[in-house]
N, C-alpha and C positions, 0 to 999 in steps of 0.2 A: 475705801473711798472710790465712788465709783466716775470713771473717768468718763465726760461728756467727748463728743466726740462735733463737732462744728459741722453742721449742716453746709452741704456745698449748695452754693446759691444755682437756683432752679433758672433754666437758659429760656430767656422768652422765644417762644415760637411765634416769627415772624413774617412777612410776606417774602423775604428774602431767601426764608429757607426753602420754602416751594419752587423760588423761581431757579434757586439754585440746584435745587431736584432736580428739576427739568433739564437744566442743561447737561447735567452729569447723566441722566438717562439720555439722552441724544447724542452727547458726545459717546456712551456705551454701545448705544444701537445702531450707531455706526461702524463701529467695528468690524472689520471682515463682508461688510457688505456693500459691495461696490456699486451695487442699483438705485441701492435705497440714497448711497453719498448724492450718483448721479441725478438722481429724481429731486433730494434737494437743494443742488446747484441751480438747475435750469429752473426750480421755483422761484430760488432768488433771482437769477439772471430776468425771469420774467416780472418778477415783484418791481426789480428797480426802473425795467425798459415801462411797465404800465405808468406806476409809480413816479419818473420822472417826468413823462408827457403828460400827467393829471397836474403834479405840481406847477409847470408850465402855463396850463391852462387856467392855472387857481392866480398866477402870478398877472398873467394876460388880463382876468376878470375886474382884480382888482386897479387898473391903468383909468387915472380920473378923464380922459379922452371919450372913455365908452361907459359913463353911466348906466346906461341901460345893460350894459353884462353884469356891472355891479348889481344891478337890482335882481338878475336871473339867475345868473351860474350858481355863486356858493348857496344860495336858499335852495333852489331846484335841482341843482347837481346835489349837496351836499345829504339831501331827502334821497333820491334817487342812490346814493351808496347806503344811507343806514336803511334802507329796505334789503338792498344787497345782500346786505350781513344778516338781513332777517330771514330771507326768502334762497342764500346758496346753501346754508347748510342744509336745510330741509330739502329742496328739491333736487340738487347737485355733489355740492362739495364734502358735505360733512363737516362736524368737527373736530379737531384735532385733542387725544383723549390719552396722550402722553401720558399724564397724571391721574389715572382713571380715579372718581372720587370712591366707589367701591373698594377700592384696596385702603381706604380712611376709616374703614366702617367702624372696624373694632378699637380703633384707637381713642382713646379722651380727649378729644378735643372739643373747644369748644365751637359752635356752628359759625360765630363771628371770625373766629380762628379761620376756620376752614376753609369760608368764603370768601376771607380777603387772601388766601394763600392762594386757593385756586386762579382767583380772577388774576392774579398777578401773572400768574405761569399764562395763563391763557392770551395775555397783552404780551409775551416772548414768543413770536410766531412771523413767521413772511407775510400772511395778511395784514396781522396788525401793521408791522413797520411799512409796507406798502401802503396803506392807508394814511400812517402819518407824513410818508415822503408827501403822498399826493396834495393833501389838505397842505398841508407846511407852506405851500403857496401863496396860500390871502396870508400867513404871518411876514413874509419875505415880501410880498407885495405890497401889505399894510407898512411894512417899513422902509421900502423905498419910496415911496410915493407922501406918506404921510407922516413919519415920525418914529419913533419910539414907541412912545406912549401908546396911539394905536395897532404895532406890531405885539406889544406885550398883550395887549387885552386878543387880539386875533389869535397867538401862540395858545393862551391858558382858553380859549374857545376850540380849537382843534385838539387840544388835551383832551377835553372835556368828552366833544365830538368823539374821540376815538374810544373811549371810555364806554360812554353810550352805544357804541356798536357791539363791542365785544360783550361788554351787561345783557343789551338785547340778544343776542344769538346764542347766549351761554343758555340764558334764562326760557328763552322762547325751546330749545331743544330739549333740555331738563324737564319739560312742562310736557312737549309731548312722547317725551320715553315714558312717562309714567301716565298718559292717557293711553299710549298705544300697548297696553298691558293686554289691552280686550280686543278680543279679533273682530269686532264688528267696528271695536271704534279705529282699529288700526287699517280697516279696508275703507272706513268714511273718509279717513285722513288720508290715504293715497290715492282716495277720487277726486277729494281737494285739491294735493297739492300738485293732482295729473291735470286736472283743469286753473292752475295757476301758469303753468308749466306752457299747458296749451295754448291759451290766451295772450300770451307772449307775442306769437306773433301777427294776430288781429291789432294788439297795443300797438305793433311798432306801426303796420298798417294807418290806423287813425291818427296815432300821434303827426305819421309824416304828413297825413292832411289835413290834421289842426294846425300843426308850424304853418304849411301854406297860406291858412286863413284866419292867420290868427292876429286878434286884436291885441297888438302889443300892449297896451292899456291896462285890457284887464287881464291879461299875461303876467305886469308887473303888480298890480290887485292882491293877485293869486299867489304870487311871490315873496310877497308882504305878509299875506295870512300866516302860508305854509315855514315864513321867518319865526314866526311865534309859538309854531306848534314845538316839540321836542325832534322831530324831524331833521329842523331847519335851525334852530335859534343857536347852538354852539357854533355852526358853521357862518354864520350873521353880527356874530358879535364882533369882529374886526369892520365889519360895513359898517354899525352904529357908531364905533369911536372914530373912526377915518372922516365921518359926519360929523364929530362931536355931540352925536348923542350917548354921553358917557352914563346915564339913567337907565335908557334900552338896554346898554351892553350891559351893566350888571344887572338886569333884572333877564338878560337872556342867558348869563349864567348861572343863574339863580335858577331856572329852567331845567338846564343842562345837568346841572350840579342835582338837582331833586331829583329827576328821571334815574340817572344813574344810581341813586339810594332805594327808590323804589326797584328797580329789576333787580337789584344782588338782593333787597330782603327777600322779593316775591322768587329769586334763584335758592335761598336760604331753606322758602317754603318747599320747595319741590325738590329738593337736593337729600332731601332724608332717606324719603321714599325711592330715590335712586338708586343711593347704594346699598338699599334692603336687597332691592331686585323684584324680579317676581315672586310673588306670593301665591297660594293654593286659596282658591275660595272655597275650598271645603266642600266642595260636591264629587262623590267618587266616580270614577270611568264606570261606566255599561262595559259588564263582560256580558259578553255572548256567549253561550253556552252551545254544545254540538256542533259545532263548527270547525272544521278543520283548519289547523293553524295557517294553513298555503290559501285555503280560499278567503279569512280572515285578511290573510295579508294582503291578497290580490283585488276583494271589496268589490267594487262596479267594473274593473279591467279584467276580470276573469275568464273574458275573451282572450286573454293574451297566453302563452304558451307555459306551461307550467314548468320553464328548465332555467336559466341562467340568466338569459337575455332578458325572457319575460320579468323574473324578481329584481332585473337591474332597470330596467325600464319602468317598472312600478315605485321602486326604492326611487326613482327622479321626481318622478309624474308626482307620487307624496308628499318630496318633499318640496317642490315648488308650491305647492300650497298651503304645505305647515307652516314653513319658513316665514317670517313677516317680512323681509328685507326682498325676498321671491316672489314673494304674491304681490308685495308694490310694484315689482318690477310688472309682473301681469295687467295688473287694473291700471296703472301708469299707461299702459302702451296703449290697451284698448279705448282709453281715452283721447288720448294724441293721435290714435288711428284712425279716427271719424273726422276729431277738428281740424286734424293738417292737411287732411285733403279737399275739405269743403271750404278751407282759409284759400287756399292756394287758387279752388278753382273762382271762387269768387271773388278775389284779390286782382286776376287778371281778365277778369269776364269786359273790363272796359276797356281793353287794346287789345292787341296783336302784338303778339313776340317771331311775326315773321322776320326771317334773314334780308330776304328780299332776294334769294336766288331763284324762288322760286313754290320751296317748300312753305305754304301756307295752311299747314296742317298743326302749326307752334304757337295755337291760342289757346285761351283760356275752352276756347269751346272742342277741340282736337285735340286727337290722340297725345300728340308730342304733351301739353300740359297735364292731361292725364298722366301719362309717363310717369312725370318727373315726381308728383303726387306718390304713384303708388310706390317708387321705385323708394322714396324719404323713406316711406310709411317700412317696408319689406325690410332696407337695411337696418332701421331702428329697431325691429323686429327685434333683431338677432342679435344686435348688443348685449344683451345678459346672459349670455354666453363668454361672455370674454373673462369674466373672472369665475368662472363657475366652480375652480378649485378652491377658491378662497375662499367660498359656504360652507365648505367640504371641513375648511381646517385641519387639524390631524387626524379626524375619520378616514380619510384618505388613506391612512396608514395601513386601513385592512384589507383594501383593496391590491394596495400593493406587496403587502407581505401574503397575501391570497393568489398573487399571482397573475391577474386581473389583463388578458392582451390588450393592449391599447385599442385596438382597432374596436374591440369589441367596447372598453369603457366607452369612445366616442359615440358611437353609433347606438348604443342605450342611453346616452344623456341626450343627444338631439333628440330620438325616438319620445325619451321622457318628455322634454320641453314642447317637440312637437304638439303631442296630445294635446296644448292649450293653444298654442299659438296656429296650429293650419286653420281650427275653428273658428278661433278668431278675426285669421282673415279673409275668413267665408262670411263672416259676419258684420266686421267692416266693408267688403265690397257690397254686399249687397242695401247696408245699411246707407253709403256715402252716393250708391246710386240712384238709391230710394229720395235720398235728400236734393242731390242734384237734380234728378227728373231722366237720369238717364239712364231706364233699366236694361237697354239694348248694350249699355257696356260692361255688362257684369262679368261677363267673358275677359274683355280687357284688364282690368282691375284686377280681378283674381289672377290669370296668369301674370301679369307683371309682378302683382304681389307674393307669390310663388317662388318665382325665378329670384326677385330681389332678396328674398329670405334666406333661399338655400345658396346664393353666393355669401353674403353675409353670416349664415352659420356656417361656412369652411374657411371663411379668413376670420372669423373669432374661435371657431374651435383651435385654430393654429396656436393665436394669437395667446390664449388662455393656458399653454402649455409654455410659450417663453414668455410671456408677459405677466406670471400671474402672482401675487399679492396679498400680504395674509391680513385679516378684519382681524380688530380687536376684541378680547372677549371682555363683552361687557354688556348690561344693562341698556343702553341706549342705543336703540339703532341705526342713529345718524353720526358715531362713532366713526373717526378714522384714525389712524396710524399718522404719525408725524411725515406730511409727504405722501401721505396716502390720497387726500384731497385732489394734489397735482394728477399722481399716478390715475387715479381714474378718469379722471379727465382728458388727460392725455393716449390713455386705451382707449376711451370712447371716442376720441375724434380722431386718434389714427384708424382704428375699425372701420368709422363711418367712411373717412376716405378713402380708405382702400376698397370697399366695399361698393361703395358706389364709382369708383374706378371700374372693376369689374365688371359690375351692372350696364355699363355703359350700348356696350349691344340692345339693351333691352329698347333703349329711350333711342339709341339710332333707327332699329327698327320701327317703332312707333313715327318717326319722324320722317323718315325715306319712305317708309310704306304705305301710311295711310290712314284711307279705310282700308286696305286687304290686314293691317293686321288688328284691327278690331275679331276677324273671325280666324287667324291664325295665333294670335298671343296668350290663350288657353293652354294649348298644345305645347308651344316653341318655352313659353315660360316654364311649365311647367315641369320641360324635358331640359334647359336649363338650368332648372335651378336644380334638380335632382341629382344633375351630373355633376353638379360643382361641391353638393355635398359629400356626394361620394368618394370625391378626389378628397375633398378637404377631411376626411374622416382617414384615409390612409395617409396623409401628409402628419396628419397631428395623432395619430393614433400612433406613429412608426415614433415620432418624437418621444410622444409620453413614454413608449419602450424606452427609449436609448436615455430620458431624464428622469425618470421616476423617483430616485433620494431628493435631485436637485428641485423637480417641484415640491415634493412633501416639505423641503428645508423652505423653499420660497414661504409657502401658505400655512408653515407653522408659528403663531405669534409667540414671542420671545420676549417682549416687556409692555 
């Protein structure tokens, strides 16, 4: 008699379980790591100081005294953060890839399964909950002012809203990891999102002189529209009940509620092909034939010396342009390195930024604004440098079980990165003087740009050796590490400050001097900025000596 044995009931996999993933990998990868703890304290700490002054704000809009915020703030503020959430991962912040879906590949699940698991993990985050302190506002304001009734419909409209952020930026980055598979489409997409990036500050520019001139009329028009579009309508639907237009508000979540179903299918579509990864299109590599494997490897730099330095200098210069996350960093800069100097000069071409001591050389048309131009342009430069170990990942590891002097690794990764950027900002100068009309200052430009670079690659090569950060290995290249987001942000603007700290001689010269250093800032830049690399290439080479486990442990990913 053969004996059945009772099937044990199969456990639903739910969104719960994802979200509780996630906290138990966070709570793990905290562990013994005391940077990564610190890096997400001060994100919260920032999450709640932004977070409570938005909320504030959301509270202030909704006050029935000042209908007219009512009409502008949560429609136009409310648009203006789910761009946010469209336009930081891609051009800044990253996504946070805790739960990388790649590591789901092989499992049976099914795709509705997986996408409600993820989204869920992806709403446990300091963005997300900053984002709902902020909005939480029109719910708290819709209920002091108006009721009940209107703070619950405001509440399940910021729901919604926060939904739709996280949907869109999931969905919009899935979408282009798996277009930017193709190196042509990956270098069209970082001239894009370099001229999104750029344009930024032309926007703020117009914006402040549209506010001055702006017909509040059709200001509130425009506010009205962009209430209806998916933008604006979850953030508006506490306006429509506070008005007793209780019709609008459910047909603006009705909005809300749809948008949010179309980006996790349309996340659903592009989530496959994720965690495949890349694929081979079947076309095989061109070997060369008679070719010596040194000159093979060395290609068009075969000018460079056939010993150690040279193959580490070429092994850089390679792989900044193999690299897709490298080569953005390139065509990003050269983009930003034309439009931030010809925004700035024409931004101030209708005043004068004299002190009034004297020095009337701090306009738009003089040196001193030149300065400040090239000196942005130099230090930005150098910022991709600051994580340069963290490309490296555990490659790194051969360098240092090889033995690798420090002094020498620094000085072949500037040497490498050089190779693109001096020409670049031989190219940018002459390109932004070409535009200006001002080719008698190519001299200035260039040497400011110079000087400003090689101070900024010795306080990022420093920087890059105690600061540095390991990428996630995964599929998407707008991937970060929980905190990682923060972490970089916070390297790139401490960089930039210190950096243009340093620079500071540069822009005082230019401003005390004149014209004399229109035909001395070739020279004095150039002799600057060389010195400063050199210094910063034994400061951070002697480092790398004495931390060489400690960075390899920094920049090796571990979940």
């Amino acid at each position: 008699m053969a004996v059945e044995q009772a099937a044990e009931p199969q456990r639903r996999i739910g969104p719960g379980i994802f979200a509780g993933m996630k906290l138990r990998v966070l709570r793990n990868g905290f562990r013994g790591k005391t940077v990564r703890i610190v890096m997400f304290v001060l994100s919260i700490f920032l999450g709640v100081w932004f977070g409570g002054f938005g909320c504030l704000a959301m509270v202030s809009s909704m006050t029935p005294k000042y209908p007219e915020l009512t009409d502008l703030i949560p429609a136009l503020g409310g648009a203006l953060l789910t761009i946010g959430w469209l336009l930081g991962p891609l051009v800044w912040f990253g996504v946070d890839e805790t739960l990388d879906p790649a590591r789901f590949a092989l499992l049976p699940l099914p795709r509705r399964t997986l996408i409600g698991g993820l989204f869920a993990a992806a709403l446990i985050g300091v963005p997300a909950a900053a984002t709902l302190l902020a909005t939480s506002g029109l719910a708290i304001g819709a209920g002091i002012w108006y009721g009940i009734g209107p703070a619950l419909a405001a509440l399940a409209g910021v729901l919604l809203g926060v939904f739709v952020c996280v949907a869109l930026s999931r969905s919009m980055t899935s979408a282009f990891a798996n277009l930017l598979r193709s190196r042509r489409v990956r270098d069209l997409a970082a001239v894009g999102l370099a001229l999104i990036a750029a344009l930024v500050g032309p926007l703020q520019i117009f914006g402040v002189a549209a506010v001055q001139k702006a017909d509040f009329g059709q200001l509130r028009h425009f506010a009205a529209v962009v209430g209806w579009t998916p933008l604006g309508a979850p953030w508006t639907v506490g306006v429509e009940a506070s008005r007793g237009h209780w019709v609008a508000a459910a047909a603006k979540l009705l909005i809300a509620a749809a948008t949010v179903v179309l980006l996790l299918r349309w996340w659903s579509h592009t989530i496959e092909t994720a965690m495949v990864g890349a694929t081979s299109n079947g076309t095989s590599r061109r070997v060369v034939d008679g070719v010596a494997p040194v000159a093979r490897l060395y290609g068009r730099l075969r000018w460079l010396p056939a010993n150690a330095t040279g193959a580490m200098v070429v092994r850089e210069a390679r792989y900044w342009w193999r690299d897709a996350r490298r080569r953005a960093n390139l065509i990003t800069f050269s983009v930003i390195g034309v439009f931030l100097p010809v925004v700035l000069n024409f931004a101030g071409s209708s005043g004068s930024f004299s002190t009034g001591t004297g020095f009337s050389t701090f306009t738009a048309a003089g040196p001193g604004m030149r300065g400040i131009a090239m000196i942005s342009v130099g230090v930005i430069a150098a910022v991709g440098l600051a994580n340069q170990f963290g490309y490296d990942g555990t490659a790194y590891a051969l360098h240092l079980t090889a033995g690798v002097p420090g002094r020498l690794e620094m000085r072949t990764r500037v040497a490498g990165y050089s190779l693109y950027m001096v020409p670049l900002m031989l190219l940018i100068s002459v390109a932004v003087s070409f535009i200006t009309g001002d080719l008698g200052d190519l001299g200035l430009r260039l040497g400011t740009l110079l000087g400003a670079f090689g101070v900024g690659a010795a306080v990022n090569l420093t920087l890059s050796v105690y600061g540095a950060y390991s990428l996630p290995e995964t599929s998407n290249p707008f991937a970060v590490k929980t905190g990682g987001g923060f972490a970089k942000s916070l390297l790139g603007i401490g960089a930039l400050i210190a950096s243009l700290g340093l620079a500071a001689p540069l822009f005082l010269g230019a401003l005390v001097l004149g014209e004399i250093w229109r035909w001395i800032a070739l020279p004095v830049g150039l002799a600057y900025g060389l010195g400063a690399v050199l210094l910063g290439i034994q400061i951070a080479g002697d480092a790398a000596d004495r931390r060489g486990p400690e960075l390899l442990a920094a920049v090796t990913p571990r979940d």
